[in-house]
C-alpha positions in Angstrom: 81.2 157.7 110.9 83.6 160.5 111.7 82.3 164.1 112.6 83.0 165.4 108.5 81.2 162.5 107.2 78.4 162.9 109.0 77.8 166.1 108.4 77.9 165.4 104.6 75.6 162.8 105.2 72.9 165.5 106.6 73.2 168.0 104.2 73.1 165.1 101.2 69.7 163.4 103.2 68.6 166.9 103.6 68.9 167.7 99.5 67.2 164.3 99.0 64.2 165.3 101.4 63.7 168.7 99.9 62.8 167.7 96.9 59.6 166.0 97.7 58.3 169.9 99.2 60.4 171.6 96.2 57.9 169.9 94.1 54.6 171.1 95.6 56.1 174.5 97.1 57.4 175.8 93.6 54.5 176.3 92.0 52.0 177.5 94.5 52.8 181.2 93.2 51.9 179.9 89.2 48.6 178.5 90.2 46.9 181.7 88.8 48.7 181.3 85.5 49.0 177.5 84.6 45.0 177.8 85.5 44.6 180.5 82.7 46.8 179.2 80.5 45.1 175.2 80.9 41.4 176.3 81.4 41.2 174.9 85.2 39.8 176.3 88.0 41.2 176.7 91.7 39.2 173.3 92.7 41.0 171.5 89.4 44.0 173.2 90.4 44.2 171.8 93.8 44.1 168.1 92.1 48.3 168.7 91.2 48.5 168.3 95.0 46.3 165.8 95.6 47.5 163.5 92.5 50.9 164.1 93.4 50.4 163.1 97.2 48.5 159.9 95.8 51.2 159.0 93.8 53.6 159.6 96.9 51.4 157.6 98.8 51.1 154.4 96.8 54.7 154.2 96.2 55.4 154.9 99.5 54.8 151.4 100.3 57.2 150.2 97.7 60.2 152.2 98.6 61.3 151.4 102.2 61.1 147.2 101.0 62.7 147.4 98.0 65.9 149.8 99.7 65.6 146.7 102.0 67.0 144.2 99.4 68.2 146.0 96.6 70.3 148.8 98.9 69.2 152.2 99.6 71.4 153.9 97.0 69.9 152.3 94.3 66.3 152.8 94.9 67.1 156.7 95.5 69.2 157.0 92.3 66.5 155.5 90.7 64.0 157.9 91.9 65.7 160.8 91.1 66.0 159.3 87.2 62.3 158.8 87.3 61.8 162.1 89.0 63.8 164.4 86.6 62.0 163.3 84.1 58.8 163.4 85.1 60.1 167.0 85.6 60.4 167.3 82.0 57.0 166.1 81.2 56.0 168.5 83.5 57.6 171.3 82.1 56.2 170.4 78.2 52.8 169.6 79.5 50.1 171.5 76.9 46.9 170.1 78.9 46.0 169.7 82.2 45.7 165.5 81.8 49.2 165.6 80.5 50.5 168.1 83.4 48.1 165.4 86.2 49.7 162.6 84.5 53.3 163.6 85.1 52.4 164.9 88.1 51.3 161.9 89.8 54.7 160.7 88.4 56.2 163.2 90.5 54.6 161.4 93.2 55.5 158.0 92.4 59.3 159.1 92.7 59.9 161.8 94.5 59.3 159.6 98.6 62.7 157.7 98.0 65.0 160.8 99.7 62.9 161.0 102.7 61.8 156.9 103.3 64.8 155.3 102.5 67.0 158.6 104.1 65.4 158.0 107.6 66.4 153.9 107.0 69.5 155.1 106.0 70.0 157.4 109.3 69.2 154.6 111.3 71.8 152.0 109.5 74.7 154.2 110.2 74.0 155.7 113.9 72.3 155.0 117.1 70.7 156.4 120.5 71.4 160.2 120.8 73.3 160.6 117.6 70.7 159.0 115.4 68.3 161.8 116.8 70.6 164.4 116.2 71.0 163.5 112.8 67.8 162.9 112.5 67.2 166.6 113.9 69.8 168.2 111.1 68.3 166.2 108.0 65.1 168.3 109.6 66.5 171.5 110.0 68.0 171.4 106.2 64.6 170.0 105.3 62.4 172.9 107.0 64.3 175.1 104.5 62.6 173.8 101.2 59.3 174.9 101.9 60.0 178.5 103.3 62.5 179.3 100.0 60.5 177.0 97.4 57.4 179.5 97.0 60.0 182.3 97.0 62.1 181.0 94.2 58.6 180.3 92.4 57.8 183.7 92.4 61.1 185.0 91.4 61.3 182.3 88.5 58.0 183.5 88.0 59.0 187.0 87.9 61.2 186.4 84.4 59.6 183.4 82.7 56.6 181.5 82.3 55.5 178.7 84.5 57.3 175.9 82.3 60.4 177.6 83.9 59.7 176.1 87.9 59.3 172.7 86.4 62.7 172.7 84.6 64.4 174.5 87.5 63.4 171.3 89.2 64.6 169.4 86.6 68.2 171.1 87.7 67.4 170.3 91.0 66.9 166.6 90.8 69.3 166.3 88.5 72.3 167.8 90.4 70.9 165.5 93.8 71.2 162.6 91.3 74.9 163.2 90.7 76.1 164.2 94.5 74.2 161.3 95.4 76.0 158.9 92.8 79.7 160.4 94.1 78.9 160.7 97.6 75.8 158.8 99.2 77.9 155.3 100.2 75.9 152.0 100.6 74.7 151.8 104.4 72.8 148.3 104.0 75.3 145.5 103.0 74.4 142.8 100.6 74.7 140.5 103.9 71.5 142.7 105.9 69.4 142.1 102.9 66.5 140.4 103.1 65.1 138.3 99.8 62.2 140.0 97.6 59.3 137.7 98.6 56.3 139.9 97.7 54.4 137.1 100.7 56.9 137.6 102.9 56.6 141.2 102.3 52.6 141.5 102.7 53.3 139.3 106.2 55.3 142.1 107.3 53.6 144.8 106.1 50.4 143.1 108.0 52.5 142.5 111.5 53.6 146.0 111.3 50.0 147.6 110.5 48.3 145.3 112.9 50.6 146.5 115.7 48.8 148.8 118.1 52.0 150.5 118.8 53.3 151.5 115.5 49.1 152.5 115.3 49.5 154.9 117.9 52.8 156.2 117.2 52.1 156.8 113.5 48.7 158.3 114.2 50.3 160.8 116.3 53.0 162.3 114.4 50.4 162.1 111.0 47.4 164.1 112.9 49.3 166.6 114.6 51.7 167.3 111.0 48.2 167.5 109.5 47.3 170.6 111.5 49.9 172.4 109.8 49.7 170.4 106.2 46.4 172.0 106.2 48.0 175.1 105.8 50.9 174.4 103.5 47.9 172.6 101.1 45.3 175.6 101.4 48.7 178.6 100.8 47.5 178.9 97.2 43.9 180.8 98.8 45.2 181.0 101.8 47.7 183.8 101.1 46.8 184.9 98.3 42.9 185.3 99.3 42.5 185.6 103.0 45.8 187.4 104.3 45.7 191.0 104.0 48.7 193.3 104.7 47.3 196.8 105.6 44.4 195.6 104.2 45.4 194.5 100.9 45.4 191.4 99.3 48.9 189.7 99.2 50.5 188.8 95.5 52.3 185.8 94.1 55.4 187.7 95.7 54.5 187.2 99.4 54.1 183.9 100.3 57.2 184.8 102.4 54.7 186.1 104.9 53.3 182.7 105.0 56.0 180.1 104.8 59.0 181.8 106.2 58.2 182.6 110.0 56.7 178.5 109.5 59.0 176.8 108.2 61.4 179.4 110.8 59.3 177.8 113.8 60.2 174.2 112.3 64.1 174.6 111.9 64.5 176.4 115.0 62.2 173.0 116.3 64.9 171.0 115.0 68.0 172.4 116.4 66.3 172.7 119.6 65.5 168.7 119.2 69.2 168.0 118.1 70.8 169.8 121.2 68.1 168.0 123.5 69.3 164.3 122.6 71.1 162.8 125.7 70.1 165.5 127.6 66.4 165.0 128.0 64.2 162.3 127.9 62.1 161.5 124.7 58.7 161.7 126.0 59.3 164.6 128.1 60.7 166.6 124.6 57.5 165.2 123.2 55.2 166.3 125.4 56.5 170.0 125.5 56.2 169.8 121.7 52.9 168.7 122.2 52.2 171.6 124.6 53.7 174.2 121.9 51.4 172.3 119.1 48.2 173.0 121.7 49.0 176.4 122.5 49.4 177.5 119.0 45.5 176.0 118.6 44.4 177.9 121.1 45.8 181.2 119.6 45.3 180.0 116.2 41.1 180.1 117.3 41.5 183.6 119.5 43.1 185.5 116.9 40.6 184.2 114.3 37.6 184.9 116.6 38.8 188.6 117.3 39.8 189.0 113.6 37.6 188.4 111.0 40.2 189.6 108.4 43.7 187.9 109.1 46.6 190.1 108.9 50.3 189.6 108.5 52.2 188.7 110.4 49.8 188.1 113.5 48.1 185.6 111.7 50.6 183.5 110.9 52.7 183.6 114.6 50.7 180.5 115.7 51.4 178.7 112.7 55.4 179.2 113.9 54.7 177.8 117.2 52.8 175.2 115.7 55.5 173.9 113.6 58.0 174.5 116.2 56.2 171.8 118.1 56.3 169.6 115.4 59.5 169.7 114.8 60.2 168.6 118.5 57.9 165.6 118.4 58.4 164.3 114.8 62.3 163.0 114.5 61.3 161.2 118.8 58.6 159.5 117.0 60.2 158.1 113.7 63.4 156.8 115.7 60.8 155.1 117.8 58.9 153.4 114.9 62.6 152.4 113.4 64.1 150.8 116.4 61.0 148.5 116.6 61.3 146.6 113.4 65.6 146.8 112.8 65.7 144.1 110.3 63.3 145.9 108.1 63.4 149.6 108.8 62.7 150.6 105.0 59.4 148.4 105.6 58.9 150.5 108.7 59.7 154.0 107.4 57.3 153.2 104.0 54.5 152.3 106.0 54.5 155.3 108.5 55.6 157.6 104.9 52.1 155.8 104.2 50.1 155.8 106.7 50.8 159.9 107.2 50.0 160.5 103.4 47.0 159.1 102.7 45.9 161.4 105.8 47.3 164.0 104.2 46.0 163.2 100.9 43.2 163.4 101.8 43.8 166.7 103.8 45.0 168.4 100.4 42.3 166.7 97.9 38.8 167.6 100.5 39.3 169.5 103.5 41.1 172.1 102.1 39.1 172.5 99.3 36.5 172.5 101.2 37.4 174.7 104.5 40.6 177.1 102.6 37.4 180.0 101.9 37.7 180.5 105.9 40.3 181.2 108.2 38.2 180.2 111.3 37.3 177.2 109.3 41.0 176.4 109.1 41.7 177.1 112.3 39.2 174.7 113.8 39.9 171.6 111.5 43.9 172.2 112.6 42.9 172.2 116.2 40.9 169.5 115.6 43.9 167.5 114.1 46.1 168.6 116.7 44.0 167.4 119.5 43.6 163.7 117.8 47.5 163.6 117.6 48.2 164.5 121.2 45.1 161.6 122.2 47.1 159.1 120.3 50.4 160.5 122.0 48.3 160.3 125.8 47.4 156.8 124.8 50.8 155.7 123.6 52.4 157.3 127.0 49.9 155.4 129.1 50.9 152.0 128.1 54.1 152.5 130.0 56.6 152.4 126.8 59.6 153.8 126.4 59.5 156.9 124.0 62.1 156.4 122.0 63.6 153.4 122.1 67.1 153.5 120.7 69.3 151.0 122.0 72.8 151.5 121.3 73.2 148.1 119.4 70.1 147.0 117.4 68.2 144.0 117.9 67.6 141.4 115.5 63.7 140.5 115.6 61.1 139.8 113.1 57.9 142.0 113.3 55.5 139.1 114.2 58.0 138.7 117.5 56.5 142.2 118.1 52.9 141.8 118.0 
């Protein structure tokens, strides 16, 4: 691809990506009202995460295999149909089972720009530049969740909460149409494999079964989940246990909160993107994984001196946290990619999987049940961070290559793997 191309191609894959945070994000700052207005609770509340992370989670599976013989540009303009108008139920919803409902059909639609855009990355480029792709799809990506609460509030701040649903309505909508004019087909009809749902359960099973692509996945979905826990608990987070001069933030400031972390992630990424070629892959993975263990142990101090968190103090080891992140997570997809080339959509649906039904459940119980307490918070995300860098320590000392991106992909079935 030349140099203009591909940098349409990370700014489309970003777009696709946002969405997915877009439609969590948004409505964080309308939590108060849609409760009001639908008789729920915080707790009930919480479910429009969880059931949307569900429904991200089942289809999750589905979305990698089917870009794998249908075409990737296909499946995603098919999501984005599905996805604007679940939008629209959204947006009409009178109940709180109606609003659930499309919700989880949210979920069921709105994986395809991130799967089937890393498969897509890796059909097109190779070595060094697929990680610095890889790194700007990231950078564009780290945006939605910092602006998303921001534009909820504003939207928030001249309509009603029906409004965020059918600004993403717009949103999805306008992805659909660049993505029909500019998003070309990266997997020819020739690379496609045949829809044999036992053929597709075999793989599935040689890929799972694998105690690399174990590792590997474990340790990018743990240490994400140290600051997931965050993102998920923002709603009580912010708006309950951050105080700025000691007072209570409002649906305006989630700024405080997301900007500085998501800040930490893109400035993560470009660090990532300038790094390819010039330093090895486990080496930028384990200073990410220093930054990620650092930020624990500040996260702890500053809630064991400080009862009350304040802004912005509170929320600086969050930034290093997610600066980490960023370093680690694009080293650890490529690597997950490059060992299954023939099916790569396969690949990037089960590690989409494998990290959301950890972060499913991450959203739908822990933060229910720790998001009343910042030290509570503070030591489950240490906790999650220390069981991603043990899966990265065991991964390293089996003597593997971290990543592997060969300039040329191989052709090999996942059993050869195993």
């Amino acid at each position: 691809m030349t140099a203009p191309s591909t940098r349409r191609l990370a700014l489309l894959l970003g777009g696709l990506a946002m969405f997915g945070p877009f439609s969590i994000d948004t409505i964080f700052p309308a939590f108060p009202q849609i409760g009001a207005q639908l008789g729920a609770d915080k707790l009930a509340m919480q479910q429009t995460i969880s059931v949307y992370l569900i429904g991200y989670a089942l289809m999750s599976i589905v979305h990698g295999p089917l870009s794998d013989t249908i075409g990737r540009r296909k499946v995603i303009l098919g999501g984005l149909a599905v996805f604007t108008l679940a939008s629209v139920g959204c947006a009409l919803a009178g109940d709180l089972t109606t609003l659930l409902a499309f919700r989880a059909l949210q979920g069921l639609s709105a994986g395809v720009g991130l799967i089937v855009g890393r498969a897509v990355i890796r059909d097109v480029l190779h070595g060094d530049d697929a990680q610095r792709l890889m790194s700007q799809v990231s950078m564009i990506f780290g945006i939605a969740p910092a602006i998303a609460p921001i534009i909820g509030g504003w939207i928030l701040g001249w309509s009603r909460w029906p409004a965020i649903f059918w600004f993403l309505v717009l949103f999805s909508a306008s992805l659909l149409v660049a993505t029909y004019f500019l998003l070309p087909e990266t997997h020819p009809p020739v690379a496609r494999l045949k829809l044999a749902p036992k053929r597709l359960l075999r793989d599935y099973a040689a890929i799972f079964v694998n105690r690399r692509f174990q590792r590997l996945a474990a340790a990018g979905a743990f240490n994400f989940a140290a600051l997931f826990l965050y993102i998920a608990s923002a709603p009580a987070f912010v708006l309950d246990l951050l105080r700025r001069d000691g007072q209570r933030l409002g649906e305006g400031d989630f700024a405080w909160f997301f900007v500085p972390t998501i800040g930490g992630m893109m400035l993560g990424a470009f660090m990532s993107g300038r790094a390819a070629g010039r330093m090895t892959g486990a080496r930028l993975v384990g200073i990410g994984f220093a930054c990620c263990g650092v930020a624990a142990v500040g996260n702890l101090g500053y809630n064991l001196a400080f009862p009350v968190p304040e802004v912005p103090w509170a929320v600086l080891p969050m930034t290093l946290n997610a600066f980490g992140i960023a370093l680690v997570f694009p080293i650890l997809t490529l690597a997950i990619l490059d060992m299954y080339p023939r099916q790569r959509g396969s690949a990037s649906s089960l590690q989409a999987f494998t990290g959301l039904v950890l972060h499913s459940l991450v959203a739908g119980v822990v933060s229910p049940w720790l998001s009343h307490d910042a030290m509570y918070l503070a030591m489950a995300a240490a906790l999650a961070t220390l069981l991603g860098w043990v899966f990265w320590r065991w991964e390293l000392g089996k003597g593997h290559e971290v990543p592997e991106c060969p300039d040329e992909p191989a052709a090999l079935e996942p059993t050869e793997r195993l």
